[in-house]
MIKOL-433545 format. One record per atom (N, C-alpha, C): residue in three letters; y, z, x; residue number from 1. Coordinates in steps of 0.05 Angstrom, whole numbers, plus 5000, padded with zeros to 4 digits. Layout:
N
> ALA Y Z X NUM
...
//
This chain:
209
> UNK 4976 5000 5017 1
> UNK 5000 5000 5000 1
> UNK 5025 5000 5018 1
> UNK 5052 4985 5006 2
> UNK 5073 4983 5021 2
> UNK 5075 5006 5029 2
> UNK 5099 5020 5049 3
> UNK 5110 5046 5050 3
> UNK 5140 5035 5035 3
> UNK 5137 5016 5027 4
> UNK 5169 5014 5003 4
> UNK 5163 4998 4985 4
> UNK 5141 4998 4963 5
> UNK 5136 4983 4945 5
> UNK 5159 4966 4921 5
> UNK 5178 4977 4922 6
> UNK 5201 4967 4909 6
> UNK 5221 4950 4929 6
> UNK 5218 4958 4955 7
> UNK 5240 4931 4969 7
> UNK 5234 4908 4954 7
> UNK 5264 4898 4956 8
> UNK 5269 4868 4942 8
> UNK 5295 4861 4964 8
> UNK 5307 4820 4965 9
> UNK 5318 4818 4970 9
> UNK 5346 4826 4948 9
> UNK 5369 4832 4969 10
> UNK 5391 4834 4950 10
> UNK 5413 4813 4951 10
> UNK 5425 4803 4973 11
> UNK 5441 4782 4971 11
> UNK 5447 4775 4998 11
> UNK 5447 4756 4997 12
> UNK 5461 4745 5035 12
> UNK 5496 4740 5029 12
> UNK 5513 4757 5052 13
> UNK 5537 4753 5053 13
> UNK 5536 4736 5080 13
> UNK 5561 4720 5069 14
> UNK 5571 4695 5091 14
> UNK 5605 4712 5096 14
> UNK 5611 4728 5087 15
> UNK 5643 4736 5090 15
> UNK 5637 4762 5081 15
> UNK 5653 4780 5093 16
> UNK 5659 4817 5080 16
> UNK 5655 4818 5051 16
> UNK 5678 4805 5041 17
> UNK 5674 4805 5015 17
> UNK 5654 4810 4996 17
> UNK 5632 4804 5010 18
> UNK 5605 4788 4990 18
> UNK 5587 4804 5001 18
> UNK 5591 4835 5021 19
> UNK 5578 4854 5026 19
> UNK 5564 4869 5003 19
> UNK 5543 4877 4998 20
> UNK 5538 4897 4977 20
> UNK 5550 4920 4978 20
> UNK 5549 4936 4952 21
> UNK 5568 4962 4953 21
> UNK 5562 4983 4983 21
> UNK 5581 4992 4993 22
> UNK 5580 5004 5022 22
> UNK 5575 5040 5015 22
> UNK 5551 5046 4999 23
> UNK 5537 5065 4995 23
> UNK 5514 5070 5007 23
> UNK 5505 5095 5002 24
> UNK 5478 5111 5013 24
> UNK 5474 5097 5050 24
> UNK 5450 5094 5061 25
> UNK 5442 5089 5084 25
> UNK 5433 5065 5085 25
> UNK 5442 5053 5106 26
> UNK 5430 5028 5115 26
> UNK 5427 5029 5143 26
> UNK 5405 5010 5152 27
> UNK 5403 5005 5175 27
> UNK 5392 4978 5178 27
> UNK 5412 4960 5200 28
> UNK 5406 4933 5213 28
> UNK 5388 4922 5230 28
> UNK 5377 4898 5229 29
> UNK 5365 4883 5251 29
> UNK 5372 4867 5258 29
> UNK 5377 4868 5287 30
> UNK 5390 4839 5299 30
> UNK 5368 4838 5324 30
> UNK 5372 4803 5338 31
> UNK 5356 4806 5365 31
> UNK 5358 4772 5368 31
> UNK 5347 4761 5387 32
> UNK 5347 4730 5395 32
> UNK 5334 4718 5364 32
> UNK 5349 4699 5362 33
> UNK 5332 4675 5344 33
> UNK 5303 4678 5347 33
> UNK 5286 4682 5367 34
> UNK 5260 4685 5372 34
> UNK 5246 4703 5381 34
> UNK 5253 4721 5378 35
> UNK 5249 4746 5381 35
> UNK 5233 4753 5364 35
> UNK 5226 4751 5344 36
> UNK 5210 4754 5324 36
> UNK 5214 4790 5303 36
> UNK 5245 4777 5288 37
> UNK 5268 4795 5282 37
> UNK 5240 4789 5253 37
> UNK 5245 4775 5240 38
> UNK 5237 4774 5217 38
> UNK 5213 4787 5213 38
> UNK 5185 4777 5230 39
> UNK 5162 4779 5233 39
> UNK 5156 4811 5228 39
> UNK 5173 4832 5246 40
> UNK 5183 4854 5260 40
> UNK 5191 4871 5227 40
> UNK 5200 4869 5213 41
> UNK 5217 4874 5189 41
> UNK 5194 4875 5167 41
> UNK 5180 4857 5165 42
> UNK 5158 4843 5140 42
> UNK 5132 4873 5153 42
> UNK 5125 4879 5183 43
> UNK 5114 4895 5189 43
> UNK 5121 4921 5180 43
> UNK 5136 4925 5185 44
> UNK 5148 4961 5187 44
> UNK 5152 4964 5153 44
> UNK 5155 4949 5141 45
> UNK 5160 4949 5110 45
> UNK 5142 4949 5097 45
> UNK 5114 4932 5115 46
> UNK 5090 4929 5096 46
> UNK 5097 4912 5073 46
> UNK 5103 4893 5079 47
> UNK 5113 4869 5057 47
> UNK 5112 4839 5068 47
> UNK 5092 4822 5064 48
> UNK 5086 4802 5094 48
> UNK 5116 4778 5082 48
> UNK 5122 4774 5056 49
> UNK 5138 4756 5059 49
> UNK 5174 4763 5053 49
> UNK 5180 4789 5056 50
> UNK 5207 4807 5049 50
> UNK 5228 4783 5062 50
> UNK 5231 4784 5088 51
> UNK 5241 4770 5107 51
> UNK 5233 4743 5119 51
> UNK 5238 4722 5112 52
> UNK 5231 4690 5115 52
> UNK 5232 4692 5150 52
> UNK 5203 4682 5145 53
> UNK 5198 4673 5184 53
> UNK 5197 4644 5185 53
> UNK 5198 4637 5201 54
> UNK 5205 4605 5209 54
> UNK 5206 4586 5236 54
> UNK 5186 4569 5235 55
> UNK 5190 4560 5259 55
> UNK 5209 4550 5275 55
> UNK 5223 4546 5257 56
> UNK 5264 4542 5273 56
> UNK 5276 4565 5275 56
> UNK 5285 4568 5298 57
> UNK 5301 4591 5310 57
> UNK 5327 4586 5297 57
> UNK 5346 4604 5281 58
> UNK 5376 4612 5274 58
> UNK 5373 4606 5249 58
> UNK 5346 4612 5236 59
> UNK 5351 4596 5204 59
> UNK 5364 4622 5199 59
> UNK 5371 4650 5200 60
> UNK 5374 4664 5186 60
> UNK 5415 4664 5199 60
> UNK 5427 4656 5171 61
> UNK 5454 4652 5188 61
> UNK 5468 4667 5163 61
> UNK 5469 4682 5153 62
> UNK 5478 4711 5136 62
> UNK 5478 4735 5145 62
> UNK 5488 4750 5136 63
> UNK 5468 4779 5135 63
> UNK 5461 4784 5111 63
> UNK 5438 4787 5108 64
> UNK 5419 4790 5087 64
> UNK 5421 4810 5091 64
> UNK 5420 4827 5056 65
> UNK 5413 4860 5047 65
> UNK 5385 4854 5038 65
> UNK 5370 4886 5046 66
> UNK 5356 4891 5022 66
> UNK 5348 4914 5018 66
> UNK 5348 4917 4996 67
> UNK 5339 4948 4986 67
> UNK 5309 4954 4986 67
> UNK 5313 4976 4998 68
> UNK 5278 4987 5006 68
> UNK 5275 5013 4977 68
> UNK 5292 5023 4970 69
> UNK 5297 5039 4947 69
> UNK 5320 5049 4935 69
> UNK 5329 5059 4915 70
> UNK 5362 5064 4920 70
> UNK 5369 5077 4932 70
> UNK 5401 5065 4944 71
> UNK 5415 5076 4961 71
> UNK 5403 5074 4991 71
> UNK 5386 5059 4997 72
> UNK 5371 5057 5020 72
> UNK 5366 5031 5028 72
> UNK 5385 5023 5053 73
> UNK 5373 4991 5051 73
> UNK 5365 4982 5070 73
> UNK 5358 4953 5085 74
> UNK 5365 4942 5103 74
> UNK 5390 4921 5109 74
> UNK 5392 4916 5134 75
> UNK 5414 4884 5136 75
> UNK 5395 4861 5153 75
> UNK 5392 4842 5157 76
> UNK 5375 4828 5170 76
> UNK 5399 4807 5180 76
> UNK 5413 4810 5208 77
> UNK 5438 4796 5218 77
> UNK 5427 4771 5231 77
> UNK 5442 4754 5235 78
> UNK 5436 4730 5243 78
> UNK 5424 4728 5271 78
> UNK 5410 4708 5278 79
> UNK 5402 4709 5304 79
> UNK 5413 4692 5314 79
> UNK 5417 4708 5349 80
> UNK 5433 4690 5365 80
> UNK 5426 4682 5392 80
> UNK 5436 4676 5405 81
> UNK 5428 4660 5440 81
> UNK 5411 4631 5424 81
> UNK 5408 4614 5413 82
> UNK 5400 4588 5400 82
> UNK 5423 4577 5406 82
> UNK 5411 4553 5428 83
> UNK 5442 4538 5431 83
> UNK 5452 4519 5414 83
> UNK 5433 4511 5385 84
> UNK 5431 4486 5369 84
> UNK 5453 4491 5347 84
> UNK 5457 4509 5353 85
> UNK 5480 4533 5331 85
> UNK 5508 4522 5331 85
> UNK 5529 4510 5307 86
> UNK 5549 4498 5328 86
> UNK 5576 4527 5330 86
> UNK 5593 4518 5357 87
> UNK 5601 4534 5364 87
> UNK 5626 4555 5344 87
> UNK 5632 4534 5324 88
> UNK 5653 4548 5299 88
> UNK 5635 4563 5283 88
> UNK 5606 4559 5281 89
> UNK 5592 4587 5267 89
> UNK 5585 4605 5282 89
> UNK 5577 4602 5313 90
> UNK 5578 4624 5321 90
> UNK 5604 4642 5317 90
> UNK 5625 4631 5328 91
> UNK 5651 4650 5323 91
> UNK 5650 4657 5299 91
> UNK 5638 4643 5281 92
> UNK 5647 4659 5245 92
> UNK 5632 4686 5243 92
> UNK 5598 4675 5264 93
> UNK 5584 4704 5259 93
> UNK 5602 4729 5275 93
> UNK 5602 4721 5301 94
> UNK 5621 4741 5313 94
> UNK 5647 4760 5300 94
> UNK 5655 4737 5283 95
> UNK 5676 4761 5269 95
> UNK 5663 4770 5244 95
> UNK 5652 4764 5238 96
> UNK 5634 4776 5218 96
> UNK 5620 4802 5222 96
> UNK 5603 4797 5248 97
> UNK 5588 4829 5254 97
> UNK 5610 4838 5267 97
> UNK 5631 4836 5288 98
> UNK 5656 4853 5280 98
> UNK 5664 4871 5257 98
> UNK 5665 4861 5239 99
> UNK 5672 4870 5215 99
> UNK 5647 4888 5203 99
> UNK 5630 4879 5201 100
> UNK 5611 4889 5199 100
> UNK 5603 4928 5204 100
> UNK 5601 4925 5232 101
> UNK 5598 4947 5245 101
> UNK 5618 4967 5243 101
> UNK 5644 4956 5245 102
> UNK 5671 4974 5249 102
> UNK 5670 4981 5226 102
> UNK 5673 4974 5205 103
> UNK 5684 4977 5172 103
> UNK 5655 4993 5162 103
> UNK 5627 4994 5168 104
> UNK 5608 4990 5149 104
> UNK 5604 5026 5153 104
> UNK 5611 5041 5130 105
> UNK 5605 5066 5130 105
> UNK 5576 5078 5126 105
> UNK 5566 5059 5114 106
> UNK 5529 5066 5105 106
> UNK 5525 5059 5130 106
> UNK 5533 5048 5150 107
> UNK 5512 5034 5178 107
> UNK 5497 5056 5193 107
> UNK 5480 5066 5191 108
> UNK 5474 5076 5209 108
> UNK 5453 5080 5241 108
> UNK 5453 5057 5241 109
> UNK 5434 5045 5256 109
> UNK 5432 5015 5265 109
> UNK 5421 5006 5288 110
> UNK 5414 4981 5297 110
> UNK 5388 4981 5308 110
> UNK 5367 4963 5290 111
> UNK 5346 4953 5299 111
> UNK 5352 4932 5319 111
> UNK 5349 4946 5352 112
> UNK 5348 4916 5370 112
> UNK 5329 4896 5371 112
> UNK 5314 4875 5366 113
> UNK 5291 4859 5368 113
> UNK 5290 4849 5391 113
> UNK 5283 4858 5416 114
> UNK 5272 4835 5442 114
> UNK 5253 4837 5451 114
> UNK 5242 4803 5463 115
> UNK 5217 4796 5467 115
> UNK 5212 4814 5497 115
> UNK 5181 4828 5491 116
> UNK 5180 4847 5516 116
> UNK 5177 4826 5546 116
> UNK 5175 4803 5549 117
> UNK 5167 4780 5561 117
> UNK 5190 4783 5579 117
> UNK 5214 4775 5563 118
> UNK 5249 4774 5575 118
> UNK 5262 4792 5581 118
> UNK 5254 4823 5566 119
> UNK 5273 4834 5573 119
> UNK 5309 4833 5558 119
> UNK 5323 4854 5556 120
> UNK 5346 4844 5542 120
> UNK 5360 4825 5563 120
> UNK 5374 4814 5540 121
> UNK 5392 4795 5559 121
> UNK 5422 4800 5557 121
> UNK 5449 4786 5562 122
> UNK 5465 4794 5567 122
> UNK 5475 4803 5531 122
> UNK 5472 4778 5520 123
> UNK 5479 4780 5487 123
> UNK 5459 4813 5480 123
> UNK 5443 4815 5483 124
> UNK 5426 4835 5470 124
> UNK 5440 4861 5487 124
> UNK 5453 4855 5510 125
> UNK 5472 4887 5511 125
> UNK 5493 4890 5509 125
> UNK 5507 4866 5494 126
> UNK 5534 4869 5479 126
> UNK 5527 4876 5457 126
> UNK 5505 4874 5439 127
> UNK 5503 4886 5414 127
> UNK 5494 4918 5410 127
> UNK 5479 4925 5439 128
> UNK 5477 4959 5445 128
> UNK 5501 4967 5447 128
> UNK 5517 4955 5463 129
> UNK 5543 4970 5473 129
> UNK 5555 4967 5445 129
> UNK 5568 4953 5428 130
> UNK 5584 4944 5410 130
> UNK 5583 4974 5382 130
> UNK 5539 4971 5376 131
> UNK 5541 4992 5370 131
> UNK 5539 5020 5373 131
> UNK 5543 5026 5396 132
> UNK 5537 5055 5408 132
> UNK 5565 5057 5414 132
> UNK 5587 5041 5422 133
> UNK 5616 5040 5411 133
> UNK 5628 5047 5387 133
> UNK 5606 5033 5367 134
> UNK 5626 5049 5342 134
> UNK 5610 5068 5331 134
> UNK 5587 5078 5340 135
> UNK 5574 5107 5342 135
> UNK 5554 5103 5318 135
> UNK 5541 5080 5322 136
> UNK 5513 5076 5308 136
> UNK 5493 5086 5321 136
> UNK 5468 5088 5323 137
> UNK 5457 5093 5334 137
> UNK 5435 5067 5344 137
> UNK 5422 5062 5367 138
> UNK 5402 5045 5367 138
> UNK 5380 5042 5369 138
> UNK 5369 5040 5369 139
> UNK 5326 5031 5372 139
> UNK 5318 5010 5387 139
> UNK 5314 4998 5400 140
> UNK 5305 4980 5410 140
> UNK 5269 4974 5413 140
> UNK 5259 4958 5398 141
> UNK 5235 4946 5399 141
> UNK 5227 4922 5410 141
> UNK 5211 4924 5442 142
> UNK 5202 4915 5458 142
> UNK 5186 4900 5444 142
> UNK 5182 4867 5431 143
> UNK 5163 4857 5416 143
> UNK 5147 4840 5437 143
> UNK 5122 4838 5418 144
> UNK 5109 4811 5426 144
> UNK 5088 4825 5449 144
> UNK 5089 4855 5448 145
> UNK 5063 4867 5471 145
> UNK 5043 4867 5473 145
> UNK 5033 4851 5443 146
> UNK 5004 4844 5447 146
> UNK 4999 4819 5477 146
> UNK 5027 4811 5485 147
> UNK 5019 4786 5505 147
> UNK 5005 4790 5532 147
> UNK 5018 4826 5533 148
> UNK 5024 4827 5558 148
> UNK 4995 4851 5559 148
> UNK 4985 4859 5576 149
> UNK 4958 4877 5584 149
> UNK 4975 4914 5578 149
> UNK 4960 4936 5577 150
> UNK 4971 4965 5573 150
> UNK 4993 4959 5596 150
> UNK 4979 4962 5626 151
> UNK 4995 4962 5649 151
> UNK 5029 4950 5648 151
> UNK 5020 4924 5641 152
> UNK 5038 4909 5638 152
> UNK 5067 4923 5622 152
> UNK 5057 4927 5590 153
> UNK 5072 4935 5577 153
> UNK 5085 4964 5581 153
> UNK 5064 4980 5591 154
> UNK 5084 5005 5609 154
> UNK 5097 5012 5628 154
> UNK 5098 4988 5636 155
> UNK 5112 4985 5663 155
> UNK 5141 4971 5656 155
> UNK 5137 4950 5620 156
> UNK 5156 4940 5625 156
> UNK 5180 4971 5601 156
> UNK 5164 4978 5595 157
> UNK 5175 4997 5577 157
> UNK 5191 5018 5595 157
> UNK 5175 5032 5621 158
> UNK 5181 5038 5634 158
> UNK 5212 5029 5648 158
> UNK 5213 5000 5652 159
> UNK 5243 4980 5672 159
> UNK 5262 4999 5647 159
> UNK 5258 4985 5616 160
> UNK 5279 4984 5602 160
> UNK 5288 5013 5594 160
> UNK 5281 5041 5600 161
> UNK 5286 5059 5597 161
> UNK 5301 5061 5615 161
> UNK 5300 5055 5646 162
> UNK 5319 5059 5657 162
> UNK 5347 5037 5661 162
> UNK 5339 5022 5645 163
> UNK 5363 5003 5640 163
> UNK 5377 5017 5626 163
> UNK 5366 5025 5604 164
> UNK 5385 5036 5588 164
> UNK 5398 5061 5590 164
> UNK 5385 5083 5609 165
> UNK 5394 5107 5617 165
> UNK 5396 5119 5589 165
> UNK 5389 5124 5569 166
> UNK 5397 5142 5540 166
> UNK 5406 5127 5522 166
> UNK 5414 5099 5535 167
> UNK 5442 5095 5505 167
> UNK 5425 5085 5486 167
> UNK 5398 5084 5484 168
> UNK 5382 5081 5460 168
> UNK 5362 5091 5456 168
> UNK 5339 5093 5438 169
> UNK 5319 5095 5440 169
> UNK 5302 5067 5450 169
> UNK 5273 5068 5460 170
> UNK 5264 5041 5455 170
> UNK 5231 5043 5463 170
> UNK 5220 5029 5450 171
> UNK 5188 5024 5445 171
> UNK 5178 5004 5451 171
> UNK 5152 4997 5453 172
> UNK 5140 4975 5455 172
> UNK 5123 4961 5412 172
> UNK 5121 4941 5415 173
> UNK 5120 4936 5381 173
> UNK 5103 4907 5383 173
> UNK 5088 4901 5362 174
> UNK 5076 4875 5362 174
> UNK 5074 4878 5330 174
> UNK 5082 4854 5324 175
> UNK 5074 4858 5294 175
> UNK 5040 4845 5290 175
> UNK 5038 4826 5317 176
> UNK 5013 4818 5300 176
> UNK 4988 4835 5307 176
> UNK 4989 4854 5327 177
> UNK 4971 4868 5341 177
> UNK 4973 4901 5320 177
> UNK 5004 4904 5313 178
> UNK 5009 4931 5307 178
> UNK 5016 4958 5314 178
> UNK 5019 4949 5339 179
> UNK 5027 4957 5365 179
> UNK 5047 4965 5355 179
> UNK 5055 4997 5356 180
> UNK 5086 5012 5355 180
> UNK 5093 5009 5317 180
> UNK 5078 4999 5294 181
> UNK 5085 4995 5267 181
> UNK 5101 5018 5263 181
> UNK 5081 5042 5258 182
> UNK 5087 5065 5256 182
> UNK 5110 5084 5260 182
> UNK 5108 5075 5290 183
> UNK 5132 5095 5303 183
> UNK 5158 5079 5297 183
> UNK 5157 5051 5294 184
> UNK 5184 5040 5290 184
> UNK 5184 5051 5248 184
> UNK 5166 5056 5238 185
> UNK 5173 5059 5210 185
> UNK 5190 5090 5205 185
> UNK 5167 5107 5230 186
> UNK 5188 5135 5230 186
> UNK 5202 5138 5241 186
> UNK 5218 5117 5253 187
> UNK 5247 5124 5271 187
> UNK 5268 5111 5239 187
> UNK 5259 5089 5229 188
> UNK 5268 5073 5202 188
> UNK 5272 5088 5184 188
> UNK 5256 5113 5179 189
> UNK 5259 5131 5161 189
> UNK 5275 5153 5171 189
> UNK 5284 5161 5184 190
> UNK 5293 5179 5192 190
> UNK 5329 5179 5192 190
> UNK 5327 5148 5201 191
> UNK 5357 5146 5203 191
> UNK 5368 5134 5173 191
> UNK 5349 5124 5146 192
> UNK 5354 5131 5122 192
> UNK 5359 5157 5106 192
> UNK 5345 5168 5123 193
> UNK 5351 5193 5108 193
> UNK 5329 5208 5086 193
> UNK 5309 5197 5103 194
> UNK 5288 5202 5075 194
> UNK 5274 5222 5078 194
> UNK 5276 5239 5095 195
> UNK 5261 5269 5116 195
> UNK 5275 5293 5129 195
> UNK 5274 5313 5111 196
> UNK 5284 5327 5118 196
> UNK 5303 5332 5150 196
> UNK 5318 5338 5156 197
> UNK 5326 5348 5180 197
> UNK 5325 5321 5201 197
> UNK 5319 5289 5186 198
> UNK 5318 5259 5198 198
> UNK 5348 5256 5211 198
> UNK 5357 5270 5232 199
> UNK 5373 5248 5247 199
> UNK 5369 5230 5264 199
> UNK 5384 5222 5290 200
> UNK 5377 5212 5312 200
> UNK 5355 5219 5320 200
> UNK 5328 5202 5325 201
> UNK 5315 5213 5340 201
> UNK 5320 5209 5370 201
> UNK 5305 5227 5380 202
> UNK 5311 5241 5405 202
> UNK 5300 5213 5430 202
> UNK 5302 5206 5447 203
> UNK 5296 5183 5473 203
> UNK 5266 5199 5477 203
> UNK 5259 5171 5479 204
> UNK 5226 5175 5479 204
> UNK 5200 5184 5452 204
> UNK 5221 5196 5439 205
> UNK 5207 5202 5404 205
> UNK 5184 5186 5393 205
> UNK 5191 5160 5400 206
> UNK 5174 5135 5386 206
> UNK 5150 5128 5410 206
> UNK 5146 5139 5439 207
> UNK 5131 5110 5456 207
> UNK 5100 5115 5441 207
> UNK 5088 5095 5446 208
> UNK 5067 5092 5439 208
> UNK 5051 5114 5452 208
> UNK 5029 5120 5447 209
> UNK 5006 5139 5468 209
> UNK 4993 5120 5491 209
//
């Protein structure tokens, strides 16, 4: 059974305006066009088709809401680093999650999505910094670790901890293996608000065993 049997989509905004009402808790996912943002989302929700996957990288060029229950949602933000993108929508998204983040009082969180292969890249730590600037909190999910061997993956989990020195949390995750589902669902719940005494979880809270 889902762990949110009622998520539904709610609306994709192209402008502020067309944001859903800026109540209860939300928390975002962003990460590369291929990163496997969507795939990642449909997992942790227990819902295989919530979030449209796609073999073209940047189809998702909104930010999509959706409600996991009332007052409780997600955002699913556009994906970026796709160079096929033209360059007047990137700037539109840019001021968009500008706006976004600064203005959005329910935000409380950023799902990072990167492939554990790459590593973040420069775009993926302007969007740590951007939100740990305006005092969101972050997560970061190392995907795609079914590719790589245990060693591999703890070693790479290992680099990115000290990349980051604190400014996030971060895990290793596979949606197709299942790798990390869990712990990315109770870091998801926590920063909704759905558990008692759920704030920030603490660096290192989530790694796998």
């Amino acid at each position: 059974m889902s762990a949110f049997p009622h998520a539904q989509y709610m609306k994709g905004a192209h402008e502020p305006p067309q944001f859903v009402a800026d109540v209860g808790s939300e928390v975002c996912f962003a990460g590369r066009s291929n990163s496997g943002k969507s795939s990642a989302i449909n997992a942790i929700t227990q819902r295989n088709a919530l979030a449209r996957t796609s073999k073209t990288p940047g189809r998702t060029q909104l930010i999509n809401f959706f409600e996991l229950e009332p007052r409780r949602r997600l955002a699913d933000l556009p994906g970026y680093g796709f160079a096929k993108v033209p360059k007047p929508l990137q700037q539109h998204w840019k001021g968009l999650l500008e706006t976004y983040f600064r203005d959005r009082t329910s935000l409380k969180a950023l799902f990072l999505i990167a492939d554990v292969r790459r590593g973040l890249g420069e775009q993926d730590w302007q969007m740590v910094r951007f939100a740990h600037a305006c005092g969101r909190g972050v997560h970061i999910l190392l995907t795609k670790a079914d590719k790589l061997t245990r060693n591999q993956g703890a070693s790479a989990l290992a680099a990115a901890k000290r990349e980051l020195g604190g400014v996030a949390t971060v895990q290793l995750f596979s949606s197709t293996a299942k790798t990390g589902v869990d712990d990315a669902r109770r870091v998801l719940v926590q920063y909704l608000g759905k558990e008692p005494g759920g704030g920030e979880p603490t660096a290192g809270q989530t790694d796998p065993a």
